[in-house]
Structure formats: C-alpha cells, structure tokens
ROPAPA-329429 format. One line per 3 residues: their letters; for each residue z, y, x of C-alpha. Coordinates in pm, 1 decimal. Layout:
<rs>
A) Z:Y:X  ...
</rs>
This chain:
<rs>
XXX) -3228.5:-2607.4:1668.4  -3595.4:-2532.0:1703.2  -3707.4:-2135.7:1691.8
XXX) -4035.9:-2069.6:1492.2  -4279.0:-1775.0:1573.6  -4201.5:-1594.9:1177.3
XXX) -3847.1:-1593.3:1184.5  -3843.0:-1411.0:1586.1  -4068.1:-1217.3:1487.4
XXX) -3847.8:-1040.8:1200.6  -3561.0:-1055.4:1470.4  -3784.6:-818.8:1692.5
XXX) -3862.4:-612.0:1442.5  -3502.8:-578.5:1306.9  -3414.5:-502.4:1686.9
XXX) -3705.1:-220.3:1705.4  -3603.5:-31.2:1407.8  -3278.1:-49.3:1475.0
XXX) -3240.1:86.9:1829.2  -3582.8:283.4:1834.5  -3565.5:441.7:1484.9
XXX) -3210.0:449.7:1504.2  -3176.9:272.3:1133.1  -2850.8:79.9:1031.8
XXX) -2833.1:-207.6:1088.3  -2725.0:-383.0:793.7  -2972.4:-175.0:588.9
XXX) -3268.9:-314.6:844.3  -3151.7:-672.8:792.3  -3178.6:-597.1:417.2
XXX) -3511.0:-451.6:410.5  -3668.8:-729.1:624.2  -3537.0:-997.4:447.0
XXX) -3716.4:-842.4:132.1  -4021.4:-887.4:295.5  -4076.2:-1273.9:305.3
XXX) -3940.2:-1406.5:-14.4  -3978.9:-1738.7:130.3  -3790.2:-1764.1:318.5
XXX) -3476.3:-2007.1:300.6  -3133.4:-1974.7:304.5  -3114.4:-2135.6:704.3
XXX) -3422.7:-1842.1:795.9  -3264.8:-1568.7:663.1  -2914.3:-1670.9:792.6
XXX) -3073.1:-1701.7:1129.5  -3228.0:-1369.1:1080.7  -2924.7:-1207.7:988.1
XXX) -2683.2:-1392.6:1248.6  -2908.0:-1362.1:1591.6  -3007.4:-997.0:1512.5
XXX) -2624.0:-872.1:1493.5  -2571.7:-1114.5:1775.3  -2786.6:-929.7:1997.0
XXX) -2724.5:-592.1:1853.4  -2358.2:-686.9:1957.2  -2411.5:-795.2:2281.7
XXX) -2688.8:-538.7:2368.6  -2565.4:-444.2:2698.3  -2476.6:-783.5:2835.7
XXX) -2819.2:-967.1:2690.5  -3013.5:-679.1:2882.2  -2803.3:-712.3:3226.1
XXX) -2869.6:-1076.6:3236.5  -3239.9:-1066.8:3132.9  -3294.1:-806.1:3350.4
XXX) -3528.4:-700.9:3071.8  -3681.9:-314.2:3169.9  -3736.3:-101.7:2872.6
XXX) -3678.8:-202.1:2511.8  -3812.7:-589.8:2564.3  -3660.9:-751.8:2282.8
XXX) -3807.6:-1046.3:2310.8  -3623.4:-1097.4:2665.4  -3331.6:-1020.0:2512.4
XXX) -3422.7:-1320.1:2204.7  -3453.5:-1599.9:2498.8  -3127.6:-1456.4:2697.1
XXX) -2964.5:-1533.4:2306.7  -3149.8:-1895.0:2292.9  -3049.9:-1945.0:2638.2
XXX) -2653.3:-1877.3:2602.6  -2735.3:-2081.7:2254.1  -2845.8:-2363.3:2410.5
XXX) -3152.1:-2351.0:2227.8  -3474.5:-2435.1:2390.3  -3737.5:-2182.9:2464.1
XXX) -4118.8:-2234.0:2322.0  -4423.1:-2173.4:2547.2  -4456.7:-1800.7:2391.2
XXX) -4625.4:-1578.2:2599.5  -4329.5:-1338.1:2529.6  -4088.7:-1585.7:2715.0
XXX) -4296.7:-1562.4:3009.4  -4065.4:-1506.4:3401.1  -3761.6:-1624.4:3153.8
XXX) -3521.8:-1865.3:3362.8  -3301.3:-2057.0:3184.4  -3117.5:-2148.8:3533.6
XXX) -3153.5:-1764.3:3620.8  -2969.0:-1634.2:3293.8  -2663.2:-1876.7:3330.7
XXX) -2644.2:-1800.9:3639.0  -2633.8:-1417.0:3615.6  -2383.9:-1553.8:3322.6
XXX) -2148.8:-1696.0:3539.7  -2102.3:-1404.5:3811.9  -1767.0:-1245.6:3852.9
XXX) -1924.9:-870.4:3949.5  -1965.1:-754.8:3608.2  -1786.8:-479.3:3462.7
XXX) -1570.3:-455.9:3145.0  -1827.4:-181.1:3027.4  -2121.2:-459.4:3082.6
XXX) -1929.8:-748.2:2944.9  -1814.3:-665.0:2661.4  -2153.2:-491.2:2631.2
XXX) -2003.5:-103.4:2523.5  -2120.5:241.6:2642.9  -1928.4:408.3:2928.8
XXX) -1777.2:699.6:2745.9  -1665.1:497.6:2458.3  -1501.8:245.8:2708.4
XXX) -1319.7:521.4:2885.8  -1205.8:676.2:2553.1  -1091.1:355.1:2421.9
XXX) -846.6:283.9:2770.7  -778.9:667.4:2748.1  -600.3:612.7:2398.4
XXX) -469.0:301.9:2383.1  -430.4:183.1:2756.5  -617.4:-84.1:2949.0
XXX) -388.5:-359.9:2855.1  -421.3:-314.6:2434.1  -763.3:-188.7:2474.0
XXX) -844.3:-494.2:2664.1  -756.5:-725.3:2358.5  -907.6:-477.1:2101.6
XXX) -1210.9:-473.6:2259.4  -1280.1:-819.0:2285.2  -1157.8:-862.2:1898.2
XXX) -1383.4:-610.4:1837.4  -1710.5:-827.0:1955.3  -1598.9:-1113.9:1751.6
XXX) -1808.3:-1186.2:1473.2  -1619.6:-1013.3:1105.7  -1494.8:-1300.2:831.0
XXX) -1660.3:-1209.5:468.7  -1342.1:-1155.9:245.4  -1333.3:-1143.4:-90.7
XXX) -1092.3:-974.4:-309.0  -1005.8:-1122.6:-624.2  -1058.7:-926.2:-948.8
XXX) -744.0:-966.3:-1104.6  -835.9:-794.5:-1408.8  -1019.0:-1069.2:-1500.9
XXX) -872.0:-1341.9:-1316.3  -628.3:-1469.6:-1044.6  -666.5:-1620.8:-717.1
XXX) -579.0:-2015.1:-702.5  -825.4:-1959.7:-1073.6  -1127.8:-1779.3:-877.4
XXX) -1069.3:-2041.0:-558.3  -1145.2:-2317.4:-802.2  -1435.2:-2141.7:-994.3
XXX) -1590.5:-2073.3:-628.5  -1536.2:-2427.5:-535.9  -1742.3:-2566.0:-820.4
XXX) -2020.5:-2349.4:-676.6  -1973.5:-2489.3:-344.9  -1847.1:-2217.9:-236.2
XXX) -1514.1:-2303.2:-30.1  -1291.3:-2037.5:81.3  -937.5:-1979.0:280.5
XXX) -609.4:-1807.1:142.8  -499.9:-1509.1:287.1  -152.1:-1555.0:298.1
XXX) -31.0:-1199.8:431.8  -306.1:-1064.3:142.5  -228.8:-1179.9:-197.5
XXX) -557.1:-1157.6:-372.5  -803.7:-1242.3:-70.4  -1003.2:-1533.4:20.1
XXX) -1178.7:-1574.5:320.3  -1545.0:-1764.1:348.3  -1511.8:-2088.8:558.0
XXX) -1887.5:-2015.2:557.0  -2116.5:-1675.4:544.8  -2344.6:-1703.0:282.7
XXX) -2507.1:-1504.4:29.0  -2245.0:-1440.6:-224.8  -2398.0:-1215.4:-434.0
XXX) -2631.2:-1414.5:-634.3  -2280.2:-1614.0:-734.6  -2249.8:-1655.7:-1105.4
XXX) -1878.4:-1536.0:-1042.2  -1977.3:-1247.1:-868.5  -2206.4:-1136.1:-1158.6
XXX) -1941.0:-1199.2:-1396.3  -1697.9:-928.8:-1182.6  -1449.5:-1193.2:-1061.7
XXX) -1444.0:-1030.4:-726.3  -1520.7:-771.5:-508.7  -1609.4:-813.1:-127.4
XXX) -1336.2:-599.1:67.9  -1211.4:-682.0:418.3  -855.8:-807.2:455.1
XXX) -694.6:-496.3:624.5  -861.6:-267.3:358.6  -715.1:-488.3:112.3
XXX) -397.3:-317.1:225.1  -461.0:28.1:149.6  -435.1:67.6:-192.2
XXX) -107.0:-93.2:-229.5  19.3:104.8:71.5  -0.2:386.9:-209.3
XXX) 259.7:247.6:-424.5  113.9:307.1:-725.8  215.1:207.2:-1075.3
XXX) 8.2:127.6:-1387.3  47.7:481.4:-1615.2  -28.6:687.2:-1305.9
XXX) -245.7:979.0:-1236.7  -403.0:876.5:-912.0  -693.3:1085.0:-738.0
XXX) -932.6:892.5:-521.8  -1055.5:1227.0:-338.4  -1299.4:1008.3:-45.1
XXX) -1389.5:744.2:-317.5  -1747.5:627.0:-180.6  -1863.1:340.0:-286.6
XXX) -1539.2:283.2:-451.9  -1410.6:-61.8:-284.7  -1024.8:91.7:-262.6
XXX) -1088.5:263.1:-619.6  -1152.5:-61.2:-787.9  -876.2:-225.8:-596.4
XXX) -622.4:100.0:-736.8  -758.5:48.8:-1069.6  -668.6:-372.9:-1068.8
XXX) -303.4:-286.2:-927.3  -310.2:-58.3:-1240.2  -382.0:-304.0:-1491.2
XXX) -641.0:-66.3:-1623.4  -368.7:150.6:-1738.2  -300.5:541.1:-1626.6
XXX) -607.7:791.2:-1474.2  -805.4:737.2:-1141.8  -1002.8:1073.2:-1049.2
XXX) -1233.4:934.6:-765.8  -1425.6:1179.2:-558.6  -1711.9:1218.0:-340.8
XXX) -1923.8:1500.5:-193.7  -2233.6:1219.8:-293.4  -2311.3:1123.0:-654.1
XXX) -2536.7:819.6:-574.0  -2226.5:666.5:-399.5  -2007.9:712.4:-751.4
XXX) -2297.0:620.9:-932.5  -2272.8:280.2:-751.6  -1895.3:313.9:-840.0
XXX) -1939.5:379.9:-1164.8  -2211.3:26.0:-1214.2  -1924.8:-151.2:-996.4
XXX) -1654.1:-75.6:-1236.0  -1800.7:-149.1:-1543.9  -1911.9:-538.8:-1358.1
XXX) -1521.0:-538.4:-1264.9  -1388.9:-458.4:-1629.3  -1244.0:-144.7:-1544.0
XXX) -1210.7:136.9:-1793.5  -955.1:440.6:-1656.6  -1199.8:578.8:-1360.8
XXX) -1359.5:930.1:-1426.4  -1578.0:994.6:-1102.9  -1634.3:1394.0:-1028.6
XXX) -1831.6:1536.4:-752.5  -1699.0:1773.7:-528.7  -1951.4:2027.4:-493.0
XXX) -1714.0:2329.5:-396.1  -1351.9:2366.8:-304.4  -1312.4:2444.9:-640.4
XXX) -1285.5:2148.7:-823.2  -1002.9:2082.8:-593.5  -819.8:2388.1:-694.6
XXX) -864.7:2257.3:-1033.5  -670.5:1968.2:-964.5  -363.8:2127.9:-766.8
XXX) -39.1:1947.2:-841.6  -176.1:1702.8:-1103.1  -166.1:1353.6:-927.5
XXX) 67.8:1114.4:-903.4  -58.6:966.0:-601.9  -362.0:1092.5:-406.6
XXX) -534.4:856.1:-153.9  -734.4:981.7:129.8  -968.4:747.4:234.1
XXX) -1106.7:1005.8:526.3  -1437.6:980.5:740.6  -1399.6:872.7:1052.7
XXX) -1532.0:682.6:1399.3  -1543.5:327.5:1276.6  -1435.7:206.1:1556.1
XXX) -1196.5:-2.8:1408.0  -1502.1:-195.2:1188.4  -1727.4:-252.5:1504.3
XXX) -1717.8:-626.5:1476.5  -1867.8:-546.2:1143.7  -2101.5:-246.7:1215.4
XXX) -2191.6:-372.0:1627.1  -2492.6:-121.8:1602.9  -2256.6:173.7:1531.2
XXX) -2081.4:175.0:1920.4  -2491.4:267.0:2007.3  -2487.2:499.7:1718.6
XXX) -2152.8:696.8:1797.1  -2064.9:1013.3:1984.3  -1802.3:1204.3:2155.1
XXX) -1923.9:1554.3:1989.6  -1957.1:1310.3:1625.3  -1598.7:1185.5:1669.5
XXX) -1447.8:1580.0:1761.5  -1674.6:1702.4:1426.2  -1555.1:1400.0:1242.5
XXX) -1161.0:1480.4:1332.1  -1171.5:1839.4:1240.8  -1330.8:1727.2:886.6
XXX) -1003.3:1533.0:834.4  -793.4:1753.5:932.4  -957.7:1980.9:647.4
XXX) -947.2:1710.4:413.6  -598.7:1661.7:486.2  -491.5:2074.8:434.7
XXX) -727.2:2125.2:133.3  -686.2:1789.1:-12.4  -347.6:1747.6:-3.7
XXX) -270.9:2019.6:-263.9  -389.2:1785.9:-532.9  -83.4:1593.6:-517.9
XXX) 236.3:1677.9:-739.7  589.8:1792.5:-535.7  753.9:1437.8:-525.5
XXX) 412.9:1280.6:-519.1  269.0:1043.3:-243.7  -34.0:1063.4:-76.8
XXX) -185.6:793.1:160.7  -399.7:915.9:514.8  -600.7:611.7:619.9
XXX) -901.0:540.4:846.9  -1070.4:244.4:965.5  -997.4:410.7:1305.6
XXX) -786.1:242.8:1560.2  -766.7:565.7:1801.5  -458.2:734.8:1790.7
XXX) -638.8:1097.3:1790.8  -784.2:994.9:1478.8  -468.5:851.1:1328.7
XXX) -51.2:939.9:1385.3  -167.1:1239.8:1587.6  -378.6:1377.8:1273.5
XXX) -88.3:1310.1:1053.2  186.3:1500.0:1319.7  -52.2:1772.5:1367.5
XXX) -66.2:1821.1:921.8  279.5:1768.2:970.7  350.3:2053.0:1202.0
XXX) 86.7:2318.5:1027.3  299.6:2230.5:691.8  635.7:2265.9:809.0
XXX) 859.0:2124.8:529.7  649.5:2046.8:273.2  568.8:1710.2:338.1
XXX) 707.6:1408.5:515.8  617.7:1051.4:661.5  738.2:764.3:440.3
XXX) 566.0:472.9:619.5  291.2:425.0:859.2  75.4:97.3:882.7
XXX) -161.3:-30.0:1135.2  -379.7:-320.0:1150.5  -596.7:-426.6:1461.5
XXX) -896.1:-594.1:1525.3  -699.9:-872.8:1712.3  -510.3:-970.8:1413.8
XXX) -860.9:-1092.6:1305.8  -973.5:-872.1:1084.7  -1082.9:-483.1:1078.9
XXX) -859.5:-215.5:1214.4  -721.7:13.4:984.2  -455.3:292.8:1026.4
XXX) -252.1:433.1:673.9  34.6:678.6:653.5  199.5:717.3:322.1
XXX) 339.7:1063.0:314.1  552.3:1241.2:48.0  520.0:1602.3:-101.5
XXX) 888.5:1776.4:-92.1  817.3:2145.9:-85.3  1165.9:2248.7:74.8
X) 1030.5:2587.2:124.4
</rs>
C-alpha cells in the first residue's frame, strides 16, 4: 500500500477537528469526504478506516510516537508503521523510527489504561462495575473495529430474498443466525447509494439493537408508544414486527430527528407512525394509560457502542454520565405512566454499566412499590461481537 500526500492530509484534518474542536467523529468523516468528490471508493475507505483507527487507538499511537502536543502526523506514521506500510520522505515523518515504534510496541511496561488506549477514570469505572476479569474482555471487544449490519425490511421483503438482491449488486453479506432479519457486510462499503437501499429494503441497525424491539413483545393491532424515538431505527423495526398494522406514537424532545423518522418511514413503506414532540410534560399526561406497550429507548453513556463511536471514550464524563442517569431515572417515573395496567414497557440502553442498567430498573422498582414488575432482562456485550445493549421488559400491575 502506498500513502499519497491528499488522502493524509484529510486524515489530519479529520484528527484536528475532531479532538481540537471536539466534533463527532462520524459527522467529520462525512463532511471531509464531501469535500473532494474525487475521490474513489479505496481513498475515501482509507480516509474513513485510518482516521477511526487512530481516533481508537489515541492513547497507545501517542505513547509509542512519543509525539508532544497534538502531532497528528506522528501519530499517521506510528499507524503506517504497525500497518506495515512504508513511510514517504515527508517532512512531517521527520525523527520517525520504524525500529523505534515496534520496539516501544513490543514492551511489557505498559498499562491496561495505555494499551487499550482509554482515559484513567473511565478505566477505573469500567473495573469498578463490572470487575477486572469481565471488564478485561469488554474492553478489548470494545476496541475492535464494529461489523455494518443490516436489518432487513420485511415489509417489503425477506431475508434469503434481500441476500440475493444484494448479491447481484456485489454486495455479499453473512446471516445472523441468533438475529432473524440481519445480515452482516463481509465488506464495509458504502451502502447507501445501493439501489436496494433506495428502494427501502433495509435499514442499517446493529445486531444487538436488532433485539430490542422484539424484546417488547408486541403484536400487530397494538398501541405502542416510542417515547425516546430519535432517529427512529427501533421505531421502524416495531412498525415491521407490526405488519403495518395497530398505532406507533414515537417521541422525541427534537423534531429534526422525527423529521428524519418520518422521510425514513415513508422509504421503508410504513404507514401507522404518528411522530409528536414532547415539548412539556404535558403531552405525556395526555397519553396516561393508553399504550399497549411503551418502549424506552433512554439516553445514556454509550459505552456499550464504543467500538462504533471510539471518539466518544475522549468525549465522555463522569459529571455527563451522573446527569445522564438521573435523566433516566425521570424518564423512567414520568414516562412510565403512558403505559396501560397489564401493559409492558421495555428499559434499554446501549450501556453495559450496571449503574446505568439493573440498578436503574431496581431503584424504579423500589420508588414504585407494587405497581410494576420485572418480566425479563436481556444483556448483550461487546464480546459477543457486536454492540452492548442492556433491556428489561417490565409489566404494569397496579396492586395498590
């Protein structure tokens, strides 16, 4: 592989804006992209690919080029290096050893924190939750690169169907056993100008989210509420499991986010989703005892998604994640009066922190008494290969 000047360029650039303007990362990669139309499929994949590499392994690339400051272009030759690609005569590359780096590489002296390239505090907290030995694995699942999933659309069509359909387009793809309508990309590439795509045949949802919806045992004929609805990934996926059939009420405290829902659904086929914003804790009063099933989808850390989002870990904080745990425990106490006595409601995050998960649902639990109960509880980590998730289905009984 030979590096050219253009291309590590944009990688630099995606690095500055990123760390020193504190942008997202997949938003930067987007916007950069834009900026050189010519760029081919291989350039922009290498773009892409060696900018969340090194956003990923930020720590790590910066301990073994011994880089001071924000040099990003020492941290671009510590990636070519541990690529095995070979470094050009660039000015930028200047003092950088290749026989230096690997050996750094190869020293026993580094520390979990530096390794597996993560802040202190969030290293701490993860061992402090889960323990070294599981937070050992997780970690190390959690620098591992995601695998684009699609879901299939089965509104419009099933998966062995959409498999086939892809394959024409060259575009081959793995079963999901454990997940019935997902299909995993043997090879990242850029789905979404996909004639299939276009025509609504699927959506692109992680495996372990794939699981949340049907976690909510829902039925086609239901009144379902949405009440954290986004972008609407989960909604879309309620509304196929409904055969179109039935209500979905899905909310959001933003309107561009259901607007974006509302433009997905109509690609998708789907016809029984009214989208309201919650601009008050009124419109939830409206809506007390009236669903079915209620899904809370609830902010959270991310930390289960990291492989996904690597910039977030350099993003996140211990005050964010106390805010961001008393904002679901409101959800959950406000929220959950939506949902009809003998109705279900699921709790999920794409947390894989306890504080965030079981012990949000026992402390609901105990502030409700006897009105509502744990049916199931689900969770999927980042070493089963895909993103973490946590989901409690819990049942309404009122035994007051």
């Amino acid at each position: 592989m030979r590096l050219y000047r253009g291309t590590s360029e944009a990688v630099v650039q995606s690095l500055k804006l990123i760390f020193e303007e504190n942008r997202y990362a997949d938003k930067v990669i987007e916007k950069v992209l834009k900026q050189n139309p010519r760029w081919g499929a291989r350039d922009r994949r290498f773009i892409a690919e060696t900018t969340y590499d090194i956003v990923r392994w930020y720590r790590w690339f910066r301990e073994l080029s011994q880089a001071k400051g924000t040099d990003y272009w020492k941290l671009l030759a510590v990636w070519c290096i541990l690529s095995d690609v070979d470094l050009p005569a660039w000015e930028e590359f200047q003092g950088m050893s290749r026989g230096a780096v690997l050996e750094r590489e190869k020293k026993p002296m580094y520390t979990r924190k530096i390794r597996e390239s993560i802040p202190d505090w969030l290293d701490d907290l993860g061992e402090a939750e889960l323990g070294k030995e599981k937070w050992d694995i997780e970690l190390s699942a959690l620098n591992e690169e995601a695998p684009v999933v699609l879901r299939t659309n089965t509104l419009k069509i099933q998966r062995q169907e959409l498999q086939a359909r892809l394959q024409e387009e060259t575009i081959g793809t793995l079963v999901l056993d454990e997940y019935p309508d997902a299909l995993a990309l043997e090879e990242r590439q850029n789905i979404f100008i996909s004639p299939t795509f276009k025509e609504g045949l699927f959506e692109v949802q992680d495996a372990g989210s794939q699981a949340i919806s049907p976690f909510l045992r829902i039925e086609p004929g239901m009144r379902v509420i949405d009440a954290c609805a986004g972008a609407g990934g989960k909604t879309l996926h309620l509304a196929a499991l409904m055969r179109n059939k039935g209500r979905i009420i899905a909310m959001d405290t933003e309107q561009w986010k259901l607007d974006e829902l509302q433009k997905r659904a109509r690609r998708a086929g789907v016809s029984n989703i009214e989208s309201r914003v919650i601009e008050s804790g009124k419109i939830i009063k409206r809506l007390a005892n009236s669903a079915d099933r209620l899904l809370l989808d609830v902010p959270c850390s991310g930390i289960g998604v990291l492989k996904r989002n690597p910039d977030a870990k350099w993003k996140l904080s211990m005050e964010f994640i106390d805010k961001i745990k008393e904002l679901q425990q409101h959800i959950l106490h406000d929220y959950c009066e939506m949902l009809k006595v003998g109705g279900l409601m699921v709790y999920s995050t794409c947390s894989i922190l306890p504080s965030e998960n079981e012990k949000q649902v026992q402390r609901f639990l105990s502030d409700k008494k006897d009105t509502f109960e744990v049916v199931a509880e689900k969770h999927i980590f980042p070493s089963e290969g895909f993103d973490g998730f946590y989901m409690a289905l819990i049942k309404r009984v009122d035994r007051q």
